[in-house]
C-alpha positions in Angstrom: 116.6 121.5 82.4 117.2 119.7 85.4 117.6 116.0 86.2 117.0 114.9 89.4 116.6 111.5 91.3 115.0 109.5 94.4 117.3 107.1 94.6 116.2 104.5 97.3 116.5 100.6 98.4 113.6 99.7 96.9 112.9 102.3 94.0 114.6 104.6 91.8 112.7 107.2 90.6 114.4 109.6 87.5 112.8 112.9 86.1 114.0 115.8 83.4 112.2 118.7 84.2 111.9 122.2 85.2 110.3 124.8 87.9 107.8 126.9 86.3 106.5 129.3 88.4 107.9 127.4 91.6 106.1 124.5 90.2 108.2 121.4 88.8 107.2 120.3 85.3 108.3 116.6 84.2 109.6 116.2 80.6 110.8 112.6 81.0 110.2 110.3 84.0 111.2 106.8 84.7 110.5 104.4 88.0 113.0 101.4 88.1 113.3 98.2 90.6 116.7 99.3 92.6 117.0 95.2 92.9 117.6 95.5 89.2 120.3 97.9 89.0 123.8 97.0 89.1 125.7 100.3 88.2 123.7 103.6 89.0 126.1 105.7 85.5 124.8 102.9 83.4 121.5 103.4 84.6 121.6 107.2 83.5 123.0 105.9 80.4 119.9 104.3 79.5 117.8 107.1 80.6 119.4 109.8 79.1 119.8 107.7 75.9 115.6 108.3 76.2 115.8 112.1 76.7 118.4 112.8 73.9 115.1 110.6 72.1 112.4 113.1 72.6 114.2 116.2 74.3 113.6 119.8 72.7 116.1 121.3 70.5 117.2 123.7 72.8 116.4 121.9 76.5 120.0 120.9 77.8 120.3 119.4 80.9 122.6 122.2 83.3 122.2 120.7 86.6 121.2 117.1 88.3 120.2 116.7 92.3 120.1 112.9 93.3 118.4 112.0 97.0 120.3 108.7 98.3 119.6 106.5 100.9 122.9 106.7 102.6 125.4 108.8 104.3 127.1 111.7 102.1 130.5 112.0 101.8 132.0 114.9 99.9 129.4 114.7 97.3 129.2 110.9 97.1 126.6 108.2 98.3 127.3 104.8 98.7 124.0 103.3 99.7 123.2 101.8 102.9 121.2 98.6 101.9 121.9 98.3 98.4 126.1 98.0 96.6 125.1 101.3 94.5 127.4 104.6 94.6 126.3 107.8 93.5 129.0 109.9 93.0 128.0 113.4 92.0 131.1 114.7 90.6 132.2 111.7 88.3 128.4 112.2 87.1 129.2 115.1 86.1 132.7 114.7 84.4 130.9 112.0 82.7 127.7 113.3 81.1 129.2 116.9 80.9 126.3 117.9 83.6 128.0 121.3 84.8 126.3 121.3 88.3 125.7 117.6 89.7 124.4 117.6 94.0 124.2 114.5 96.1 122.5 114.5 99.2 120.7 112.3 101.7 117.1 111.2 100.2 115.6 112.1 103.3 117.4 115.6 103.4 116.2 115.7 99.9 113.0 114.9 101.2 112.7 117.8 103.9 113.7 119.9 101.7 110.6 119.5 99.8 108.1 119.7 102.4 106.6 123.1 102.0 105.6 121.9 98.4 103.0 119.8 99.7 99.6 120.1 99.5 96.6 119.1 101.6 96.1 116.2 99.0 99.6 114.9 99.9 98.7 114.6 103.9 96.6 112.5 106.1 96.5 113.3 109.5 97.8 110.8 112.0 97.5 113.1 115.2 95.9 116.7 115.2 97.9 119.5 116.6 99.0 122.7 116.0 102.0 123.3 113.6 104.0 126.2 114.9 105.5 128.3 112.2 110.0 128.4 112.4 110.1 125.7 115.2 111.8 122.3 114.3 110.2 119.7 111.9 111.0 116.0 111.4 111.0 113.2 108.9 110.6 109.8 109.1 111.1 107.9 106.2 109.7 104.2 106.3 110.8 102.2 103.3 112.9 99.3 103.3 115.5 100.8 106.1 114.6 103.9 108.4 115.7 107.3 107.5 115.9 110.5 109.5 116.2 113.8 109.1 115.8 117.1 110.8 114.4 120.6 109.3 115.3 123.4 112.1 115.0 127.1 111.9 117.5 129.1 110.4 118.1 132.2 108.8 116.8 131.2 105.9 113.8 129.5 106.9 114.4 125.7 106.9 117.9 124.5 107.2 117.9 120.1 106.5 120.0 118.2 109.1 120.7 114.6 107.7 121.8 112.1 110.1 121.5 108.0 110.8 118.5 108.2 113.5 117.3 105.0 112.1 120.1 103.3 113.9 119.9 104.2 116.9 118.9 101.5 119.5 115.4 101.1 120.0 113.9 101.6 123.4 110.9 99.9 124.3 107.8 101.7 125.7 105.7 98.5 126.9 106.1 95.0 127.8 105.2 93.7 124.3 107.4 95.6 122.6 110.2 94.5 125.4 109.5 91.2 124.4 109.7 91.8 120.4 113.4 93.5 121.7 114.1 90.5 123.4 113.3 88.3 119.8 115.6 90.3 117.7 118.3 90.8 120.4 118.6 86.7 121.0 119.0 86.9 117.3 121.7 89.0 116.6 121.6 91.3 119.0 121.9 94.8 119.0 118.4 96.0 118.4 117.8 99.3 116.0 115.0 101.1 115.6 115.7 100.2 111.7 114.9 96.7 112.9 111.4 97.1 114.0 110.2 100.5 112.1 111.1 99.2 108.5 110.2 96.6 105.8 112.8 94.3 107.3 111.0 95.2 110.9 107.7 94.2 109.7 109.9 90.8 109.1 110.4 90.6 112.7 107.3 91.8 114.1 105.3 88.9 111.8 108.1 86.5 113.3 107.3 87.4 116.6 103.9 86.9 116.6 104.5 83.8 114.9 103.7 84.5 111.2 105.8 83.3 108.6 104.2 85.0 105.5 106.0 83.7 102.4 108.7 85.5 101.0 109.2 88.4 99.7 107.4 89.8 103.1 105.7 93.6 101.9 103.7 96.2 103.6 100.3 94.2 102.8 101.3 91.5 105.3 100.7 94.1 108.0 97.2 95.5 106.3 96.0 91.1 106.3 97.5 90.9 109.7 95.7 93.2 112.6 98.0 92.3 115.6 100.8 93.2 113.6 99.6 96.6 112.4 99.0 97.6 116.0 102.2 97.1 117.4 104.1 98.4 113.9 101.8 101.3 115.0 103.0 101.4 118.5 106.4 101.2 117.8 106.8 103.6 114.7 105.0 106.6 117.4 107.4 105.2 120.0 110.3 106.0 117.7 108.6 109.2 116.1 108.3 110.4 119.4 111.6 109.9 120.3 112.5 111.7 117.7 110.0 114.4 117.9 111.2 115.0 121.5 114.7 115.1 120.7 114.2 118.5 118.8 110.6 119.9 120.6 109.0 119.5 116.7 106.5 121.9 117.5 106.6 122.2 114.0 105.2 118.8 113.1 106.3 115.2 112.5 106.4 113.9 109.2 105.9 110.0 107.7 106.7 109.3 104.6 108.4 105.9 102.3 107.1 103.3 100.8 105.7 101.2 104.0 104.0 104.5 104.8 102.1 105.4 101.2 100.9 101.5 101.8 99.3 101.3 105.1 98.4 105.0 106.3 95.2 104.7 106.1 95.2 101.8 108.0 97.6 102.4 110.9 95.6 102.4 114.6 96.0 106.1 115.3 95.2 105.8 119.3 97.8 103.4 119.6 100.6 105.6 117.4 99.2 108.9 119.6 99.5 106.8 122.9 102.8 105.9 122.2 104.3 109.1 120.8 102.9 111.2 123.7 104.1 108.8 126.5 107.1 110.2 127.4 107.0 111.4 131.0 106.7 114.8 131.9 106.7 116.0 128.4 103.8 113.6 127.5 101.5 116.6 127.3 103.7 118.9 125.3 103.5 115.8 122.9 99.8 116.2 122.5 100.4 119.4 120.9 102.7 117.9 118.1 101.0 117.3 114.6 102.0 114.2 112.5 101.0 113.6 109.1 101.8 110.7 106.5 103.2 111.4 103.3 101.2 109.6 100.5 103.1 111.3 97.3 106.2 109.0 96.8 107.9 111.9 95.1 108.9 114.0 97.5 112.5 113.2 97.5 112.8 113.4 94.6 111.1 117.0 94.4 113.9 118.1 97.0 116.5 116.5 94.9 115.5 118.8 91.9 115.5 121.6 94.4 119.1 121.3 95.1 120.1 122.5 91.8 117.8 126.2 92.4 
């Protein structure tokens, strides 16, 4: 048996299960506020405590993969956004797990991408996916996570990395002037800070909306203006992105903003933003980009660690 988690800023998702004929099987799952958490080992206390409850006589758990939101060290996340460590080893030591892997959720998350189905995609903007060229993920949850999938010998080898703080550049005048509103705030400006759950904070702000706390995705589905320059800025960044590798292979959204307002987003003004980029605007044209809508595809990849 394998356990395996998604552990993010806003959810923490926790299976036992199994691949059966490269499909995973759930014996146990669990969702839990991450707000609510003070102590990720006490968390598996209380969740293992349930599987010792109504596990097989002979299902043992030999191996645990955990997808973080933060930066690995060693084998060892300390989240970005929330005071949470994961710390694969001392998980280990401490529930006698023989083989314990922590990696980056959204590594975790590329890592799972060939598992999806047609059911698990919407298409954003058509184009041809070319087989062994570079992939990318965008995760859009309550920061902004990256991550890489480029050709290897192997297939697919996952490059983790920070891209959601790297400084946004604007493409237009109105999204010079939403940079101008968060830099006279505090500013350096990240792309975290517009493409994000605490963007959609500052995009409502700009256009003079003061929703009342806590601000969610459904703010941008009840407020039109807002959803078309979330749109615009997310292709701006995707495409920045995209470029950065040539992601003939595709472009992929996924997080909880994401699963909430896909089929909403205004696909012309995504597409006219993703493909702007000078002489390579047509080469963009070519690059697909679906949205995710299964929120368990980190934690899919995280399970995968352990095979």
């Amino acid at each position: 048996m394998i356990l395996a988690g998604d552990v993010g800023a806003t959810k923490i998702l926790l299976e036992v299960g199994d691949f059966r004929s490269d499909r995973w099987e759930t014996k146990l799952g669990r969702r839990y506020a991450t707000t609510e958490v003070d102590s990720f080992p006490n968390l598996l206390t209380s969740f293992l405590g349930e599987w010792n409850q109504v596990r097989g006589k002979d299902e043992r758990i030999t191996g645990a993969g955990f997808g973080v939101a933060g930066v690995v060290l060693g084998n060892k996340v300390k989240m970005t956004h929330r005071p949470i460590t994961v710390d694969g080893d001392a998980i280990g030591e401490r529930f006698l797990i023989p083989k314990v892997r922590v990696a980056n959720d959204l590594a975790a998350a590329a890592r799972a991408i060939d598992k999806l189905t047609s059911r698990d995609l919407v298409t954003i903007q058509d184009g041809g996916s070319e087989p062994g060229q570079p992939r990318v993920v965008l995760g859009v949850g309550t920061g902004l996570g990256i991550a890489y999938l480029v050709p290897d010998d192997n297939g697919y080898r996952e490059i983790p990395g920070e891209g959601g703080h790297l400084g946004f550049a604007p493409g237009s005048v109105q999204q010079m002037q939403l940079w101008q509103s968060i830099f006279a705030r505090h500013g350096r400006v990240e792309a975290e800070d517009i493409v994000s759950g605490s963007g959609i904070v500052n995009i409502l702000s700009f256009l003079g909306t003061s929703p009342a706390e806590p601000v969610t995705a459904d703010h941008l589905v009840e407020n039109p203006a807002a959803l078309d320059l979330f749109s615009e800025c997310l292709g701006n960044v995707a495409g920045d992105h995209a470029l950065a590798v040539m992601a003939r292979g595709g472009v992929y959204l996924m997080g909880g903003v994401i699963t909430r307002v896909h089929s909403r987003l205004n696909a012309q003004r995504f597409s006219e933003a993703f493909c702007a980029k000078g002489v390579h605007s047509a080469a963009m044209m070519k690059i697909p980009v679906k949205a995710v809508t299964s929120e368990r595809v980190a934690l899919l990849g995280a399970a995968k660690l352990i095979v």
